[in-house]
C-alpha positions as CSV (number, residue, x, y, z in Angstrom):
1,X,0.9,-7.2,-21.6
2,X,-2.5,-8.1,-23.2
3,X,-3.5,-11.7,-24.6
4,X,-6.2,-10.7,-28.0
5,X,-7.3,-14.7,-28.4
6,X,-9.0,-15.3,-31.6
7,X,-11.5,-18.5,-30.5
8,X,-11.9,-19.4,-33.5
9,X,-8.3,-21.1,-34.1
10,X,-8.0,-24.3,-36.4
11,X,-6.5,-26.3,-34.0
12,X,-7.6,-25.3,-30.6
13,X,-10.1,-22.6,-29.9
14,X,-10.2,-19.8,-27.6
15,X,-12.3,-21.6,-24.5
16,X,-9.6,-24.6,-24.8
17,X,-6.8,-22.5,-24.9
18,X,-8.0,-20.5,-21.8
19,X,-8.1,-23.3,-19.8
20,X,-4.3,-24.3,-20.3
21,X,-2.9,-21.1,-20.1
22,X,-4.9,-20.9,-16.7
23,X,-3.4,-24.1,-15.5
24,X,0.4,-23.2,-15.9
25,X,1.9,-23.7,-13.0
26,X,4.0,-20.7,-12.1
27,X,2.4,-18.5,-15.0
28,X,1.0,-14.9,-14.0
29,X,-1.5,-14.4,-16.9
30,X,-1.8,-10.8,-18.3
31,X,-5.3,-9.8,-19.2
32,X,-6.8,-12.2,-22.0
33,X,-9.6,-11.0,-24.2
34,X,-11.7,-12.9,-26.7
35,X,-12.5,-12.0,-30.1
36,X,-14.6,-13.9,-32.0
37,X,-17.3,-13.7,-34.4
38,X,-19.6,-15.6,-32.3
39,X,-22.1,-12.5,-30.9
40,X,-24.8,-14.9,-29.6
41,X,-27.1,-13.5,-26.7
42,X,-25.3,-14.0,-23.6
43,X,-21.8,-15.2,-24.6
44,X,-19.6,-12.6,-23.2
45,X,-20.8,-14.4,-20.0
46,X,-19.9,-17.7,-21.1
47,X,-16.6,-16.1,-22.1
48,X,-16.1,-14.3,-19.0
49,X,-16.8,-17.6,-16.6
50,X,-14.5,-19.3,-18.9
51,X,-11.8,-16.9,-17.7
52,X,-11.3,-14.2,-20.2
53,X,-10.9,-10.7,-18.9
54,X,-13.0,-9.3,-21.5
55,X,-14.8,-9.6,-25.0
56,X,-14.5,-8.4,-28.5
57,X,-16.6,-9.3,-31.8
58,X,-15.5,-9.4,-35.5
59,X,-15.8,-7.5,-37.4
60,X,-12.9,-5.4,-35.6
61,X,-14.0,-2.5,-33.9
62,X,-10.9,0.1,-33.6
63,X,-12.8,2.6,-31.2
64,X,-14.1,-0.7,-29.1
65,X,-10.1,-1.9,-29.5
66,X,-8.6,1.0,-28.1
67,X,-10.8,1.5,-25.1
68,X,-10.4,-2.2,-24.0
69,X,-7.0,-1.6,-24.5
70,X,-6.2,1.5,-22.6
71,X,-8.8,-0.3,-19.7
72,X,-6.4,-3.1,-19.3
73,X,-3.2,-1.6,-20.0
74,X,-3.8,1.5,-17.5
75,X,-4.8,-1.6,-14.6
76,X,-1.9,-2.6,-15.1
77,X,0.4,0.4,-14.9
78,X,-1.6,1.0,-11.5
């Protein structure tokens, strides 16, 4: 299992939703990667200490995709 979390959601963005998925009692979280358009210096560390596993930027990169994909998804086959 592998959470793709688009932060920039009408309602809620990514950073919010992070935080309540984290605090579900009772929830074991797969892996939760952002994607976002935001590519500012220094925000996949604001992303990460937010508690995604990993970072992704738009325009959708399908060679970036499927490595972060086969990273996550072969961590948790071992």
């Amino acid at each position: 299992d592998l959470i793709l979390l688009d932060d920039m959601l009408p309602d809620l963005g990514g950073m919010e939703i992070i935080k309540v998925l984290k605090n579900i009692e009772g929830f074991d979280i797969p892996p939760v990667i952002a994607y976002t358009a935001n590519v500012m210096n220094g925000i996949k560390d604001d992303y990460i200490k937010a508690g995604f596993d990993d970072y992704m930027s738009k325009p959708l990169d399908i060679h970036q995709f499927d490595s972060i994909v086969k990273k996550y998804c072969y961590k948790q086959k071992n």
